[in-house]
C-alpha positions in Angstrom: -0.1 114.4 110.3 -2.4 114.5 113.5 -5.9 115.5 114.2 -8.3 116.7 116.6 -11.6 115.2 117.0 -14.0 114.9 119.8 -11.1 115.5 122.4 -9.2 112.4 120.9 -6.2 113.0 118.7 -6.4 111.0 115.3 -3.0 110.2 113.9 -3.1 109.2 110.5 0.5 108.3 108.2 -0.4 109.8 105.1 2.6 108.9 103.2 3.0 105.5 104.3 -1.1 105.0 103.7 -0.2 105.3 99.8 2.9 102.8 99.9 0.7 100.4 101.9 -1.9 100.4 99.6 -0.1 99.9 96.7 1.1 96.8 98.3 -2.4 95.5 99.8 -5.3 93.6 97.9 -8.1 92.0 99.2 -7.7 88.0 97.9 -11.4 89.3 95.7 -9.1 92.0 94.2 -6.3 90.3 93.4 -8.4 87.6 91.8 -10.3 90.1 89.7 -6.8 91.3 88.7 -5.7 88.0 87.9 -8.4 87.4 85.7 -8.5 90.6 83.8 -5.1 90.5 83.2 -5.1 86.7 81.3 -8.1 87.0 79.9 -7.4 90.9 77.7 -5.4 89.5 75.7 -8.3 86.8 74.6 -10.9 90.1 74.1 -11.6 92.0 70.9 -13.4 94.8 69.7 -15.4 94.2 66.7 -16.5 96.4 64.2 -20.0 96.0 61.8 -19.7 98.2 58.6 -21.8 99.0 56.0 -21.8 99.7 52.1 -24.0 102.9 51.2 -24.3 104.8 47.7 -24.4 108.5 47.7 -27.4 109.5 46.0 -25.6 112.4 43.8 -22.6 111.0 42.7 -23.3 107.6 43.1 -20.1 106.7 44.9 -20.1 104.0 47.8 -18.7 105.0 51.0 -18.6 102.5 54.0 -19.8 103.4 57.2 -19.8 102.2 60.6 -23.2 100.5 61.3 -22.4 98.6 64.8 -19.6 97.3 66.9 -19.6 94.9 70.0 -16.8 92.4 71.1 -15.7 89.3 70.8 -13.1 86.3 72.1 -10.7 84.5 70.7 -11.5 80.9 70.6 -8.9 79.0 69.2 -5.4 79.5 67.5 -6.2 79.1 63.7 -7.7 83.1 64.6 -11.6 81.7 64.7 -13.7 84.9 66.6 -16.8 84.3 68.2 -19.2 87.4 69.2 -22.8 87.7 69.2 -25.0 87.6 65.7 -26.7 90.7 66.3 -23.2 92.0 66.6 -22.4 91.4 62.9 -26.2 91.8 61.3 -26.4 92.7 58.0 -22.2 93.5 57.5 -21.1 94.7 54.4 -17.3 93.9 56.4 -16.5 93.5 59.9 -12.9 94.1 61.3 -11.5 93.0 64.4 -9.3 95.1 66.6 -6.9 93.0 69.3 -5.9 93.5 72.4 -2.1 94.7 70.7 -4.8 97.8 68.9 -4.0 95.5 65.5 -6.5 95.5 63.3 -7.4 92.7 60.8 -10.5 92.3 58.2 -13.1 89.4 59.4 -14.6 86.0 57.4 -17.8 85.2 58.3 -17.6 81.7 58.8 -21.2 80.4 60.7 -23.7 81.8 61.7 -26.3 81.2 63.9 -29.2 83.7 64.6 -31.8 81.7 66.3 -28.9 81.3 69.2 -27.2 84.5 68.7 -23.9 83.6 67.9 -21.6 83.8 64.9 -18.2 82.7 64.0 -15.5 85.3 62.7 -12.3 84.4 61.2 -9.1 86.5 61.1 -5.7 85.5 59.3 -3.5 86.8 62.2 -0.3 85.0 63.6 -0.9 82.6 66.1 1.7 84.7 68.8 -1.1 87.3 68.9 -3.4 84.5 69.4 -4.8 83.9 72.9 -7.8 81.4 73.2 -9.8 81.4 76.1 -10.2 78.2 78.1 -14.0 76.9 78.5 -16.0 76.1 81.6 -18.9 74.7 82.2 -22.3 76.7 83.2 -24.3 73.8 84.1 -22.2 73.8 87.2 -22.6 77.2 88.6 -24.8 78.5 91.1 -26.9 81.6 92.0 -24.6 84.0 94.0 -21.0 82.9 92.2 -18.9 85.7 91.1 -18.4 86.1 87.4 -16.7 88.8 85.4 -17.5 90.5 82.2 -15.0 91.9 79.4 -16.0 94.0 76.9 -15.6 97.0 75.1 -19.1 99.0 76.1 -19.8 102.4 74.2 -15.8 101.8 72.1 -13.7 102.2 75.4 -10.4 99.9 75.6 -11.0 96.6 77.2 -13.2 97.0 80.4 -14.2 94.9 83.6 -17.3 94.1 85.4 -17.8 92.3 88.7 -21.0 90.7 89.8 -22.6 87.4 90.8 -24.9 85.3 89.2 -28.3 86.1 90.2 -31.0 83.9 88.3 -30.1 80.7 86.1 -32.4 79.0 83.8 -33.4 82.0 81.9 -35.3 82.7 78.4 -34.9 85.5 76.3 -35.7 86.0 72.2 -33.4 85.7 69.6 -33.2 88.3 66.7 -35.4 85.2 64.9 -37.9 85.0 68.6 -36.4 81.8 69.0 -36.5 80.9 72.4 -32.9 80.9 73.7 -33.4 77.9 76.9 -31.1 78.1 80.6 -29.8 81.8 79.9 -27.5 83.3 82.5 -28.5 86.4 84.4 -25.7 88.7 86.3 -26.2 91.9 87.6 -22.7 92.3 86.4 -22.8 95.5 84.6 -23.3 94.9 80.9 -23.8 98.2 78.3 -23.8 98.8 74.9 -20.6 97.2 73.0 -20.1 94.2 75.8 -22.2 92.2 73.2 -20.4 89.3 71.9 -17.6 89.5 75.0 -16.9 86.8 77.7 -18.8 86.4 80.9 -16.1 84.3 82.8 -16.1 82.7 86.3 -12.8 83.3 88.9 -10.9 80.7 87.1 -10.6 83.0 83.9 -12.5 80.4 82.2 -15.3 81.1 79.4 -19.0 80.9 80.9 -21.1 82.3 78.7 -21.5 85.1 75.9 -22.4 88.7 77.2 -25.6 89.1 75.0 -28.7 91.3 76.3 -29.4 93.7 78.9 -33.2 94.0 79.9 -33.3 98.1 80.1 -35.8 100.7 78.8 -33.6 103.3 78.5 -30.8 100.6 76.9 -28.1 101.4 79.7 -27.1 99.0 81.9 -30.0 98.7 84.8 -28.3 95.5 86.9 -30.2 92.7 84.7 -27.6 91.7 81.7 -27.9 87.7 80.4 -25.3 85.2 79.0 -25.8 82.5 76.6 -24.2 79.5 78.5 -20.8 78.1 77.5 -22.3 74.8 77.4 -24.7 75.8 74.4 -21.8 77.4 72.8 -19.7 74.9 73.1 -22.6 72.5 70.9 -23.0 75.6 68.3 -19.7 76.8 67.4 -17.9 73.7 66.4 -21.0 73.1 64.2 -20.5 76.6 63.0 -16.7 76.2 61.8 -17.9 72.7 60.5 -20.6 73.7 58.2 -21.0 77.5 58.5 -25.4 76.9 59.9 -26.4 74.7 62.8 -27.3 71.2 61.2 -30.5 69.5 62.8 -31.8 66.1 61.8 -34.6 66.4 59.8 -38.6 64.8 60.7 -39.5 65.6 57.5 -42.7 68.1 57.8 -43.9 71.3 57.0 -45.9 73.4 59.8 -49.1 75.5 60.0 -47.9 78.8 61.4 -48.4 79.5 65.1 -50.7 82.1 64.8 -53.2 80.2 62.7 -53.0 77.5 65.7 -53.2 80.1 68.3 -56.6 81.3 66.6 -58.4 78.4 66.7 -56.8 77.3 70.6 -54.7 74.3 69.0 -52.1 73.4 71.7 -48.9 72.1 69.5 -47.4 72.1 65.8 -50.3 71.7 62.9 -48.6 69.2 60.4 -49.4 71.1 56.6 -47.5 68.6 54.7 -45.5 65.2 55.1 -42.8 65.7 52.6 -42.8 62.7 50.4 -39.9 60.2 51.2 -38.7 62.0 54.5 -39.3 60.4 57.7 -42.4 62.1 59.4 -43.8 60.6 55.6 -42.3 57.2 55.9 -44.1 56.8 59.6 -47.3 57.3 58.1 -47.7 61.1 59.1 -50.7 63.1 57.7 -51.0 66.7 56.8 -54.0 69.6 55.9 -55.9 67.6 53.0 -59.6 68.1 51.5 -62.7 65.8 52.1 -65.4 64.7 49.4 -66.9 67.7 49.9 -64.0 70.2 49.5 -63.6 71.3 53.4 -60.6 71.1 54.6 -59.2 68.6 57.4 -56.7 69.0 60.0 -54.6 65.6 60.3 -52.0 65.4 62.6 -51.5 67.4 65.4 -47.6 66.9 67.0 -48.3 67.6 70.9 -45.2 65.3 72.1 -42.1 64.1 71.4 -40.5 61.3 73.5 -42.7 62.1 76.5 -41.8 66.2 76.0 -44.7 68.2 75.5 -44.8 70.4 72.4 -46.7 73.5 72.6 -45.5 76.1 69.2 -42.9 75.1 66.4 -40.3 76.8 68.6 -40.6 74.2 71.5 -40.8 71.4 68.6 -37.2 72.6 67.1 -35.5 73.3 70.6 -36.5 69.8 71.6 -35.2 68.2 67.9 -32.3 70.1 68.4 -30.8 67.3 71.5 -31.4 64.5 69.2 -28.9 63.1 66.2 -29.3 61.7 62.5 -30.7 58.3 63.2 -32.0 58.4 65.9 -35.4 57.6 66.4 -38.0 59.2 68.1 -41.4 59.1 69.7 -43.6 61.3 67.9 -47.1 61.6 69.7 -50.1 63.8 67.5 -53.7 64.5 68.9 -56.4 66.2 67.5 -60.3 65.8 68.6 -59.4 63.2 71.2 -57.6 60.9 68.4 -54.3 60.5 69.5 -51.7 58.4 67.1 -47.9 57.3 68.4 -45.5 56.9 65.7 -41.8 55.6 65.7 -39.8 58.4 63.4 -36.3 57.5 62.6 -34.7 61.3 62.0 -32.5 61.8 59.1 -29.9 64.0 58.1 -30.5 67.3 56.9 
């Protein structure tokens, strides 16, 4: 086929141009190819539903309340996905990447992080785990690749990079989650709970929030990081709840420490026999006259400053049953160190 243009004739092979291109692929696009094809079969779509109770006739009908994805993590058919996926289930049901679908045990959960555990009693052979990275080695401008099912469509990709690292967002509980991925990789409604992987296929973090006001997909979506996962959902399938070791207090709300500009977590009570008791801790108590006291004031532990209860529980959270800690209280310039030896929950 020829053409005309500006005095010069154009020739362009139209038929061959489509045979050619079927058979050319940029190295990015055969990697993105690669990927998507191994890691499908690892993706699932996951389905929250609900019990409700007609109002006339009393009968219950379920209805669908949510749905988001998931991955397959090992071969005994344990799901993980996003909590917020699966909030307030009456059953959840798991599609596969064969269109199979199989009815869902809850088996952990862990809303402060966002995560929960699913269990499904399929065959292994339609079983396909994803293998784990690590995200404390990547860097801002890495490609990564999200899998999902956004809006109910069959399994979908997205390219990006990484663009920030280090991020905090809230948890359905405002728990702080800490070192949050950011990708401008397009994440919508429905990629909750799915992969975000790097060029090796392997798992980097969990597809979990998208910062839009409209709720589409804006180029700012966040991961919880693999290496946080990979801490939570063993605990998960272990024990069904994250297990942290225990200091052994009872804390003044936040807000009550915020309205009076106390910096740090206002002990209320040292539960008798636990360890924060033991070290010689002292909580809220009453004077001769009836006023109340504030006693100790935790503002550091092991050097780490503690500014709310969240900060204190994020920090306990890197620390083990027996070990012991430096516990460091102030209040009115009197400032106590005590040795606390953490015990299990």
């Amino acid at each position: 086929m020829f053409f005309f243009l500006s005095g010069f004739l154009l020739f362009f092979p139209v038929a061959g141009f489509s045979k050619d291109y079927l058979s050319f692929k940029t190295e990015d696009e055969e990697n993105n190819i690669e990927v998507f094809k191994k890691a499908s079969a690892s993706v699932v779509y996951v389905t929250n539903k609900a019990y409700r109770r007609d109002m006339f006739s009393f009968n219950v009908y379920e209805i669908p309340s949510g749905a988001g994805s998931g991955f397959i993590w090992d071969k005994r058919g344990t799901v993980v996905t996003n909590f917020h996926v699966v909030q307030n289930a009456d059953r959840v049901t798991i599609t596969l990447h064969d269109q199979t679908g199989w009815d869902a045990q809850v088996v952990g959960l862990a809303p402060e992080k966002d995560i929960a555990v699913l269990r499904i009693d399929a065959p292994s052979a339609k079983l396909v785990p994803l293998p784990l990275g690590e995200s404390g080695s990547l860097e801002v401008g890495r490609k990564v690749l999200a899998i999902g099912n956004p809006f109910g469509l069959d399994t979908t990709l997205t390219v990006g990079v990484v663009s920030a690292l280090g991020r905090e967002i809230n948890s359905v509980t405002n728990r702080v989650i800490h070192d949050v991925i950011q990708t401008d990789a397009a994440i919508n409604p429905g990629n909750s709970g799915g992969p975000l992987l790097n060029s090796l296929g392997q798992l980097i973090g969990i597809n979990t929030a998208i910062f839009s006001p409209s709720g589409a997909n804006v180029g700012i979506g966040f991961a919880i990081p693999v290496d946080t996962v990979k801490k939570i959902v063993p605990q998960l399938i272990r024990y069904g709840k994250v297990l942290r070791p225990v200091i052994g207090i009872e804390m003044v709300p936040d807000n009550f420490a915020a309205r009076y500009r106390i910096e740090g977590v206002i002990v209320l009570r040292a539960t008798e026999g636990l360890p924060a008791e033991r070290a010689g801790v002292k909580g809220i108590r009453r004077d001769s006259r009836g006023d109340v006291v504030l006693g100790d004031v935790i503002v550091a532990i092991d050097g780490k400053r503690v500014t709310n209860s969240d900060t204190m529980l994020s920090i306990l959270e890197e620390y083990r049953p027996g070990d012991v800690i430096s516990v460091t209280t102030d209040f009115g310039g009197n400032k106590k160190e005590y040795q606390i030896r953490l015990s299990s929950p």
